[in-house]
C-alpha positions as CSV (number, residue, x, y, z in Angstrom):
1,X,-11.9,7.1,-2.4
2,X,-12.3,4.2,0.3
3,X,-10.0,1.3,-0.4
4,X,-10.6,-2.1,0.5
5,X,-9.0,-2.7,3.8
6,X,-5.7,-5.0,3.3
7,X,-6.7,-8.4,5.0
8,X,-10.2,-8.2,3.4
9,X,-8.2,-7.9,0.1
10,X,-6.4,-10.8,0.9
11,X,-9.5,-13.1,2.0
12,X,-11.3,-11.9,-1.4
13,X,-8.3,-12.5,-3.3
14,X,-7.6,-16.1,-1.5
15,X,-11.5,-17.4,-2.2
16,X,-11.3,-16.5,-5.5
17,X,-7.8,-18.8,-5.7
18,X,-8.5,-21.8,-4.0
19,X,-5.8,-24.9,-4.0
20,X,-3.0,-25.6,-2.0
21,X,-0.5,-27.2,-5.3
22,X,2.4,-25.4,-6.1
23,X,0.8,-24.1,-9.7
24,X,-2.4,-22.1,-7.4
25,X,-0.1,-21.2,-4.8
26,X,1.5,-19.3,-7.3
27,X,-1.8,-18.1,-9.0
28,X,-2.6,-17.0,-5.8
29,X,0.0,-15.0,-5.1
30,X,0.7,-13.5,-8.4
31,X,-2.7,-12.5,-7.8
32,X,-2.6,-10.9,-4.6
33,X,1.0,-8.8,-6.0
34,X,-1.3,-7.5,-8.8
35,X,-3.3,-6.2,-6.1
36,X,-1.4,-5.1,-3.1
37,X,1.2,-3.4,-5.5
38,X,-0.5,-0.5,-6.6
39,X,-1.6,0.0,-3.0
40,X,2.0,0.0,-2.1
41,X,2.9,2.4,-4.4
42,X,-0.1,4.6,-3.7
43,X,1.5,4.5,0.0
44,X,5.3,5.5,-1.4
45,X,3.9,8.4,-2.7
46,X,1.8,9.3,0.5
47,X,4.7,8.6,2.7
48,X,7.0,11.1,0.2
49,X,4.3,13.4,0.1
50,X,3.6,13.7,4.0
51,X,7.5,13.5,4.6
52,X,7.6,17.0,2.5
53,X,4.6,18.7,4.2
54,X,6.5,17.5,7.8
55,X,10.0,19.5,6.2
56,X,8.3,22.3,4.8
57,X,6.6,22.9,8.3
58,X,9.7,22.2,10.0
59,X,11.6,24.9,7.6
60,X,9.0,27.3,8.2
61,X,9.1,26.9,12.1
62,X,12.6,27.3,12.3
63,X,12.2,30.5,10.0
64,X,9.6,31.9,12.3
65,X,12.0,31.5,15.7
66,X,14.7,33.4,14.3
């Protein structure tokens, strides 16, 4: 699945909140949270996910040496 790249995200998200007052400043950026923070927790899990496949190989290279 292709995602959106990050500062596109953020353009789209800032044209669709226009304003500069404190109440669509914080539109805004409500609005961008709602959309960069499933993208930061799809990259937790990634990182975690990678950081396992890095051990296991690391484990099983060690294992092979011996």
């Amino acid at each position: 699945m292709k995602r959106e790249p990050v500062d596109q995200l953020i353009e789209r998200v800032m044209a669709a909140n226009p304003g500069t007052t404190p109440k669509a400043l914080s539109v805004y950026f409500e609005a961008v949270h709602q959309e960069l923070a499933p993208l930061a927790r799809d990259l937790e899990a990634e990182v975690a996910r990678l950081e396992e496949v890095v051990s296991e190989f690391h484990s099983h290279n060690k294992e092979a040496t011996r």
